[in-house]
N, C-alpha and C positions, 0 to 999 in steps of 0.2 A: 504493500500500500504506500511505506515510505518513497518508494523509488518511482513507483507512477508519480504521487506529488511531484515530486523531482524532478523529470523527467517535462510536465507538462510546466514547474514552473521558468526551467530552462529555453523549450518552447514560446512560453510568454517575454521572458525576456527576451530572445532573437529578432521576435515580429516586433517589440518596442523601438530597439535598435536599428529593423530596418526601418522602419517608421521615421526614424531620425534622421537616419540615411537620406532618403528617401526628399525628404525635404529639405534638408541641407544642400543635397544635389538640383531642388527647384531653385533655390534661391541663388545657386552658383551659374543655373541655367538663363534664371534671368537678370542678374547681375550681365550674363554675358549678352543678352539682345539689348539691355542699356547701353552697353558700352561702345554699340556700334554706333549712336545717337554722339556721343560724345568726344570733343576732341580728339583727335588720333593719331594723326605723325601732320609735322611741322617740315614743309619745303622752305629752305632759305636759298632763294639764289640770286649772287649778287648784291646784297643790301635787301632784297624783296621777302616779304617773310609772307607765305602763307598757312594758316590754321586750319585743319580741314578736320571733318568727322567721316566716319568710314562709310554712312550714307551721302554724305556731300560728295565721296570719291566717284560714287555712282551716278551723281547726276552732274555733278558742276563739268560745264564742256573741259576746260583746263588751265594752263597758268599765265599771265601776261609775263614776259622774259624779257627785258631790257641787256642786250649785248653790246660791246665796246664798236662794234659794226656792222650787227642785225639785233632786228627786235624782233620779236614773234610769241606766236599764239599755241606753247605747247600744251598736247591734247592727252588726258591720261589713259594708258594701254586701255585695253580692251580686255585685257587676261587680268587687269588691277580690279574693274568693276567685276567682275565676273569670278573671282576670290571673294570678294567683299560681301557679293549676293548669296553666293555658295557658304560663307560663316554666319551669316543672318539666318536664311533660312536652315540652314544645319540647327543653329539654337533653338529658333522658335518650331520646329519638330521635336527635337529631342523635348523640349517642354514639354510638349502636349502628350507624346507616348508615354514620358511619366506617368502624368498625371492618369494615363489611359492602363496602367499599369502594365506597360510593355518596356521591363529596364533592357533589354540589351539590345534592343534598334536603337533609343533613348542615347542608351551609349555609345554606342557608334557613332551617332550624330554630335554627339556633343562634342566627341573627340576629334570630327571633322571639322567640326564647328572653332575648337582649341588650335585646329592645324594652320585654318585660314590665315591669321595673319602670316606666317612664314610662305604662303604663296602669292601677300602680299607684297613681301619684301623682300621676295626674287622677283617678282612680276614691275618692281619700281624700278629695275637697273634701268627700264626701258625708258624712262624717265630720264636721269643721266645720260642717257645715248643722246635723248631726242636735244638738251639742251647742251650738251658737248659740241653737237655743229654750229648753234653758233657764236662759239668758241669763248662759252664762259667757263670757268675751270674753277668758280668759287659755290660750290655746289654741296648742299650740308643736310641729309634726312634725319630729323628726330622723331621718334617712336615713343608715344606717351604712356601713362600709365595706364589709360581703358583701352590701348593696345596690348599691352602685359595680360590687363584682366582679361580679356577674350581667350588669350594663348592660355592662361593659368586656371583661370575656371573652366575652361572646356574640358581642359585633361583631369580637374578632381573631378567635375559635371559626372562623368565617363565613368569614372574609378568606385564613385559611389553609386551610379545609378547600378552597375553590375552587381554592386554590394547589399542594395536591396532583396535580391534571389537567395540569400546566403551562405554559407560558407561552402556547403554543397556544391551550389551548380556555381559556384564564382571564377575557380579556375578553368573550365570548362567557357565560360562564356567570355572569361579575359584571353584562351587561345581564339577565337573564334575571333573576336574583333581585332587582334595583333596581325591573325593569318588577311583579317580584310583589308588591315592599315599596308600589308607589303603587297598586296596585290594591288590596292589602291596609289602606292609609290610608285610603282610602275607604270598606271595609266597616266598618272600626273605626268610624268618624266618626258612618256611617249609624248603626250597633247604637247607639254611646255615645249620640246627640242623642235615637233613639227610646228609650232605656232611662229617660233623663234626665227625657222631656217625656212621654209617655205618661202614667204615673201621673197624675199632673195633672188630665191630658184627659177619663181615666174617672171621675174622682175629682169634676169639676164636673159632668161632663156635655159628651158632644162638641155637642151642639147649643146648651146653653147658652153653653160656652165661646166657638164661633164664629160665632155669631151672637147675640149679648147685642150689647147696645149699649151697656152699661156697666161702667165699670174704676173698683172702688171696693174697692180692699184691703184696707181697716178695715172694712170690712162682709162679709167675704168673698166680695165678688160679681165676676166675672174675667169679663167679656165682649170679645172682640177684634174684634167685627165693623168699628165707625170703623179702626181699627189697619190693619185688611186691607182696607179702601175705600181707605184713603189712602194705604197704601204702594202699588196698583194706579196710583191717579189720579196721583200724583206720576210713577212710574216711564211709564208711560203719555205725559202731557204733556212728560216731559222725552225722551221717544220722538220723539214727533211735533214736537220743536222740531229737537233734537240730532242725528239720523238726518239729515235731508236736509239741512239744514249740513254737518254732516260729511261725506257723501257725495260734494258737490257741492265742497266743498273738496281733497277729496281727486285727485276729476277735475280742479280746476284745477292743482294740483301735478302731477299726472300726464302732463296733455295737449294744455292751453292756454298753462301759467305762461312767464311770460318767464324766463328763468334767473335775472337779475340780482334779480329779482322775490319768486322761488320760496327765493332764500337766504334773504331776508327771513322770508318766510312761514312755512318748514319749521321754522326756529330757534323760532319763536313757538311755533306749534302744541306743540312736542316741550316747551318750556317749561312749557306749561301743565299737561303732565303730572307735571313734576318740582314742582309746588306744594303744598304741606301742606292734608289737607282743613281745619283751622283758618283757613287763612290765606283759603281760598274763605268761610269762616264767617264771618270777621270782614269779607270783602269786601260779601255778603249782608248783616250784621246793619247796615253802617253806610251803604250804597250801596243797595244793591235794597231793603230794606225799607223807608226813610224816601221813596226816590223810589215804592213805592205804595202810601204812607200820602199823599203829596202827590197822586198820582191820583188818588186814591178819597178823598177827606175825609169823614171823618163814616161811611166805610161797613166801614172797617177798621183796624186798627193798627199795619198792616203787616205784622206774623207771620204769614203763612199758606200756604194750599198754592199760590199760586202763586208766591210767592216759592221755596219747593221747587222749584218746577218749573222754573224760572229758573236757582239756583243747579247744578242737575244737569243739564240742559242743555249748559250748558258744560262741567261736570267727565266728562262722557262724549264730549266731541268730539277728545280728543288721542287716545282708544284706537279711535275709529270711523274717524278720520283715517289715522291709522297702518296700522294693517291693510287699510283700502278702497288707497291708495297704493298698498302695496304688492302685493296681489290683480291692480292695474290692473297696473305692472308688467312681473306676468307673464305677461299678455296676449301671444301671440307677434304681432310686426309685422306679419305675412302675412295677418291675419285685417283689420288696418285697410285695408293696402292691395289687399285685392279687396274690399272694401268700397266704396273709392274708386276704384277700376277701374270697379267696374261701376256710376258716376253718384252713390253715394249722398255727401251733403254730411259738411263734418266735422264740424258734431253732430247728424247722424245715423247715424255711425257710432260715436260715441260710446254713444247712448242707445240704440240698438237691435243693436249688435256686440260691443261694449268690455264696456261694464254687462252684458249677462246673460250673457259668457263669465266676469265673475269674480263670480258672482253666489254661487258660496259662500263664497270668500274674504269678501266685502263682509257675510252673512249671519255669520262666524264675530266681525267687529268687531263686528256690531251685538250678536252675545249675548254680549261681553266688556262693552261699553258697559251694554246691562243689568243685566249682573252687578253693574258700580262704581253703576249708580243705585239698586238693590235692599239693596244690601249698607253704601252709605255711612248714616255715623253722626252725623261732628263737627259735620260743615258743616249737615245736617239738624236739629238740636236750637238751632243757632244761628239761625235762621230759621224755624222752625214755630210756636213760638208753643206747642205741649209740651202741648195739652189735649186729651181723646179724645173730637174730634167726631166727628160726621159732617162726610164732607167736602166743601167748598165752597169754590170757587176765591178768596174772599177771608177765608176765616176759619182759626180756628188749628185746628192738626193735629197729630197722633202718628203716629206711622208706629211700622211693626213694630220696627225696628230702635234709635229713641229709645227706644220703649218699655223696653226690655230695659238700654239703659245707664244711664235716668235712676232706675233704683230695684233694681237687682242689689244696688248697695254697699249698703243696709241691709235687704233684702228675706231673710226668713226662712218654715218653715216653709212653708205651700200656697199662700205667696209668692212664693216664691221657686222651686219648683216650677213654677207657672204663669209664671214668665217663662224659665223651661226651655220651656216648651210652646210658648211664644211663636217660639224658636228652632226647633223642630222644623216650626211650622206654616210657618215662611221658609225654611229647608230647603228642604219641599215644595215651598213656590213657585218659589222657582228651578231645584229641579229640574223641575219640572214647565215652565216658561219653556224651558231646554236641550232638553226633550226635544221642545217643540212648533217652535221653530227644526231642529231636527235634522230632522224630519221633512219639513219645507217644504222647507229645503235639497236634502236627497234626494230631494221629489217633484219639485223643480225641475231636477236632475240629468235625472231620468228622461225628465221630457217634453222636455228640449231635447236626449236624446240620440236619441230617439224623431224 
């Protein structure tokens, strides 16, 4: 009898506390649709100060801009109202499904609703672009306190709305909205890069754009074709170096290594991953490019794409190492030893047992390893040689990725635009890369399940 008490007055106390919950989380909910009423970030540009609230960002057309030799009418993005409307109505939903006693859309929303300012205030660089042309450079956004409240009550809004269900279904419903915030990162990222680089695109011309063979900004002429040969050819060569190394490394760790051996080795590899891409740049700039400048005398000066292909190479073999290792693994023992049962040697059990039971694991390194050859930056600008040929395994290169760090910091107007486009066409290509491994992966599932 004591423990029923008990038991039911434990019960009473939970539904007190969500009850408290509950409302604490309205009052954060609508703390946060006041706030969009209320001053919000502070444009000063030039002497000119304006106060705006996060509904004014939505309606007022934009800012009067006095320049030392244009004046103008800057207009705010389209992607600024369009956050601003998306954290309003995000709050005033998550409100009402409260209220309607639905906490985990509730939460979702409200956490959408917390996210908005920060696609606020990527969505304002556009801002600075538009009054950079002409050519004010005293340019100062302050972000007020019922901008804070939005970002900071959304995300308790959230935390306690889910806390209302209680401690039961809580962590079950905080994976379920975490899982929707990285899927929802990702549409965001998609829309932002294509909202960002688009214009651009139409704006030169998609075929001039991609296939021009010239990148000459003072003349207005934006051709990425070299760009996109040589981010291919590098990422490519540094494929077919870095893959079967890796691979074959990973096998010896896995299935040959002596132990005493293998400490050696593993320590290494892992090492090489914790290395700064400078620190590979500066090993590139003073090591691999003079040693094939010494090779090739007279036919190069060492910056070029194979020196690229050299330095990526390597910086893709701890993450193809690691993940192949590990794939191997989990290979269960029973597969090697009828393997060996029935006659076959032990590297033939390796290459024809081992290897295509962990052939998606091995497949998910190789498209991590792609991604860091695609995507690196530092260590590339230090060894390319930074000019937009065409490419040629001894001469200097630009890749996509140089492209876009070596002339963002003073790059304005359908400048600076096109190397937004620049982003979006590398975008593409990786995803397009993910999506051609994914498929291989899965056709190779199939026929070996087959």
């Amino acid at each position: 009898m004591e423990r029923t008490m008990d038991g039911k007055q434990t019960i009473d106390q939970e539904q007190k506390r969500n009850t408290v919950y509950k409302w604490i989380a309205v009052g954060l909910g609508a703390m946060g649709v006041l706030s969009f009423f209320l001053p919000y970030i502070t444009f000063v540009f030039r002497g000119l100060k304006y106060t705006v609230s996060g509904i004014q960002l939505v309606f007022v057309r934009g800012f009067w801009v006095v320049g030392p030799q244009h004046s103008g009418l800057v207009t705010i993005p389209l992607a600024v109202r369009l956050s601003v409307v998306l954290g309003l109505v995000c709050a005033i939903g998550g409100l009402l499904l409260l209220l309607l006693r639905k906490p985990v859309p509730a939460g979702l929303l409200f956490l959408l609703s917390g996210l908005s300012p920060l696609l606020v205030m990527a969505a304002s660089g556009a801002i600075q672009t538009a009054v950079a042309s002409l050519n004010i450079s005293q340019i100062e956004m302050r972000f007020l306190w019922p901008f804070l409240c939005t970002l900071i009550g959304g995300v308790l809004a959230s935390i306690l709305s889910l806390r209302t269900q209680g401690t039961e279904r809580l962590a079950e419903s905080v994976f379920q909205v975490f899982a929707c915030v990285s899927i929802g990162s990702v549409v965001l990222l998609t829309v932002y890069i294509i909202y960002a680089g688009l214009p651009a695109i139409l704006e030169i011309g998609v075929f001039s754009f991609l296939f021009g063979d010239r990148w000459r900004p003072k003349s207005d002429v934006y051709g990425i074709l070299p760009m996109i040969l040589s981010s291919i050819a590098g990422t490519a060569g540094a494929i077919l170096i870095g893959v079967p190394v890796g691979i074959l490394t990973a096998v010896f760790l896995s299935e040959t290594a002596n132990p005493r051996l293998a400490r050696i080795v593993r320590p290494a590899v892992e090492l090489l991953a914790g290395i700064p891409s400078v620190i590979y740049g500066f090993f590139g700039m003073l090591v691999i490019v003079p040693f094939i400048r010494g090779l090739f005398p007279g036919s190069t000066i060492g910056d070029s794409l194979l020196a690229v292909i050299l330095i990526l190479a390597v910086m893709i073999l701890p993450t193809i190492v690691s993940v192949t290792e590990t794939s191997l693994r989990a290979v269960p023992m029973y597969y090697r030893e009828a393997s060996l049962a029935l006659g076959a040697t032990r590297t033939e059990t390796i290459f024809k047992v081992t290897l295509p039971a962990a052939k998606s694991g091995i497949l998910a390194g190789v498209i991590l390893g792609v991604g860091r050859a695609i995507g690196e930056t530092m260590a590339v600008i230090m060894v390319a040689g930074n000019v937009a040929n065409m490419p040629s395994l001894l001469g200097t290169v630009r890749l996509l990725t140089t492209g876009i760090a070596m002339e963002m910091s003073y790059a304005s107007g359908l400048h600076r635009q096109a190397l937004f486009a620049i982003g979006l066409v590398l975008f593409v290509f990786i995803m397009a890369v993910n999506l051609l491994f994914n498929y291989i992966s899965k056709k190779g599932v199939k026929i070996h399940a087959e």
